[in-house]
C-alpha positions as CSV (number, residue, x, y, z in Angstrom):
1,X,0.0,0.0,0.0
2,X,2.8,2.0,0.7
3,X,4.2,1.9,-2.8
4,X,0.7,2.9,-4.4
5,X,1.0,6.2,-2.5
6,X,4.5,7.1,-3.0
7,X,3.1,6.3,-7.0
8,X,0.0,8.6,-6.4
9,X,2.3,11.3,-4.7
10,X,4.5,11.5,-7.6
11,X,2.0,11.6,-9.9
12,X,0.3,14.1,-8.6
13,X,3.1,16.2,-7.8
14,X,4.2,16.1,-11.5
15,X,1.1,17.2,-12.6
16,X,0.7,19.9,-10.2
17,X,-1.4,18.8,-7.7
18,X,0.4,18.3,-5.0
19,X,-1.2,19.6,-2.1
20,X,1.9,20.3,0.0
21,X,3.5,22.2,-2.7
22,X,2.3,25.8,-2.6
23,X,1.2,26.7,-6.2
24,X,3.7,28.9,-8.4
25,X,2.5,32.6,-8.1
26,X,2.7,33.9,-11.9
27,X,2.3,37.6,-10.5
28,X,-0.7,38.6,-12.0
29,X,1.3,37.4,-15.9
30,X,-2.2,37.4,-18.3
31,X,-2.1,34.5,-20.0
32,X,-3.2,36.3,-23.1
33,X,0.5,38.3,-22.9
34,X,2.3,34.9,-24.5
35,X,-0.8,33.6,-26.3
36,X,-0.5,34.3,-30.2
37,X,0.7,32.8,-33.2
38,X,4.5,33.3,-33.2
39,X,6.8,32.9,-36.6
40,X,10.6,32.5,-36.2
41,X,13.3,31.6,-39.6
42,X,15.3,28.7,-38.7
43,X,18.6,29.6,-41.0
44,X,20.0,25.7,-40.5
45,X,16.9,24.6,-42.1
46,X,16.4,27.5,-44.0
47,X,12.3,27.3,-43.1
48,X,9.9,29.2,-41.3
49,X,8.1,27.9,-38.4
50,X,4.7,28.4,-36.6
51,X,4.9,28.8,-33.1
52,X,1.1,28.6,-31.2
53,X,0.6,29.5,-27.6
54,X,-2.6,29.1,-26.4
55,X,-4.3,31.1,-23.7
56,X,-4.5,27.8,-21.5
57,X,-0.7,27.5,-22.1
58,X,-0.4,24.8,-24.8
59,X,1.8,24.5,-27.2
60,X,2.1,23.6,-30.7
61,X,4.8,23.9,-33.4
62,X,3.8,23.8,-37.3
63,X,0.2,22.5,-36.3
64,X,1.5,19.6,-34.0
65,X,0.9,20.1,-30.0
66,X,3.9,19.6,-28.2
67,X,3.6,17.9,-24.5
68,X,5.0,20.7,-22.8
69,X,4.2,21.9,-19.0
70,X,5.2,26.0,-17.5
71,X,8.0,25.8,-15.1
72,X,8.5,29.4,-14.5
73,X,6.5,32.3,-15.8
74,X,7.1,36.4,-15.0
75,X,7.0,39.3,-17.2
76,X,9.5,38.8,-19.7
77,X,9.4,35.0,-20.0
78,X,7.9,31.7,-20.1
79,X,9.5,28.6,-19.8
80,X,8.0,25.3,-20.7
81,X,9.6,21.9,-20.2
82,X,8.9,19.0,-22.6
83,X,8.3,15.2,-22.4
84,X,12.2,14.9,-22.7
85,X,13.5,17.4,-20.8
86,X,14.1,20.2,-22.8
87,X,13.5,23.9,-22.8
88,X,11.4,25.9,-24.6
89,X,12.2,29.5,-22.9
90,X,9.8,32.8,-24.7
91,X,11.4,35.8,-23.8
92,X,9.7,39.1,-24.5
93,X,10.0,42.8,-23.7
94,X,7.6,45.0,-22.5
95,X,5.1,44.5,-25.4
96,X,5.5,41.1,-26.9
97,X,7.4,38.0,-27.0
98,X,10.5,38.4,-28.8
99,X,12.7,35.3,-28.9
100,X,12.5,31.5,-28.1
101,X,15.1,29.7,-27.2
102,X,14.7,25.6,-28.3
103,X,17.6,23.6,-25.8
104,X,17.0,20.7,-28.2
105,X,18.6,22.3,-30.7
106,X,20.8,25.0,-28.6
107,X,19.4,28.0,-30.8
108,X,17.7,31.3,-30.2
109,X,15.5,32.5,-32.6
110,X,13.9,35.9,-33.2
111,X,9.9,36.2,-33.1
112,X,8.5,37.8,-36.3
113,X,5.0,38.9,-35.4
114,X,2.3,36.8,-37.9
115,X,-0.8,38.4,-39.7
116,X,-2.6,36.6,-36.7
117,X,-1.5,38.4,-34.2
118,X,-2.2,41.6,-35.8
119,X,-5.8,41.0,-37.0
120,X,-6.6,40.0,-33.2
């Protein structure tokens, strides 16, 4: 019995519900501030990519959701963690998201602002 609430614990706790964990205080970060539809050029590719955030904080690259959760959020950045590990750090300035950072493939890229955002 022991082990199923170790199991439960974790669990929880990786999801964020873990009760004796005070919750992260994004200090009063809207949502909406990160939400858009982000495009960035990748030069070692030579393509342009599609970067989603969603109000709810989900994440998806070219169309495809990526498992990601928020490990720290403030007023010039968001940083989500993947399924393997890696970082996927937004930075912005006072107006906008400017950069991500991808630490799967150790480059920084600059945000280009797409038709989306600016019809919103």
């Amino acid at each position: 019995m022991n082990w199923q609430k170790n199991a439960f614990g974790e669990l929880f706790s990786f999801i964020g519900l873990d009760s004796k964990k005070p919750a992260k205080d994004p200090k009063g970060v809207s949502p909406f501030f990160f939400a858009g539809t982000w495009l960035y050029h990748d030069q070692t590719t030579n393509r342009e990519h599609e970067l989603d955030i969603r109000p709810n904080y989900d994440v998806y690259l070219d169309g495809k959701l990526l498992k990601t959760v928020v490990e720290a959020l403030d007023d010039y950045g968001i940083t989500f963690i993947d399924r393997f590990g890696y970082h996927l750090i937004i930075k912005a300035n006072d107006y906008r998201p400017i950069s991500i950072y991808d630490e799967a493939n150790n480059e920084t890229y600059v945000i280009i602002e797409s038709k989306k955002n600016k019809e919103l």
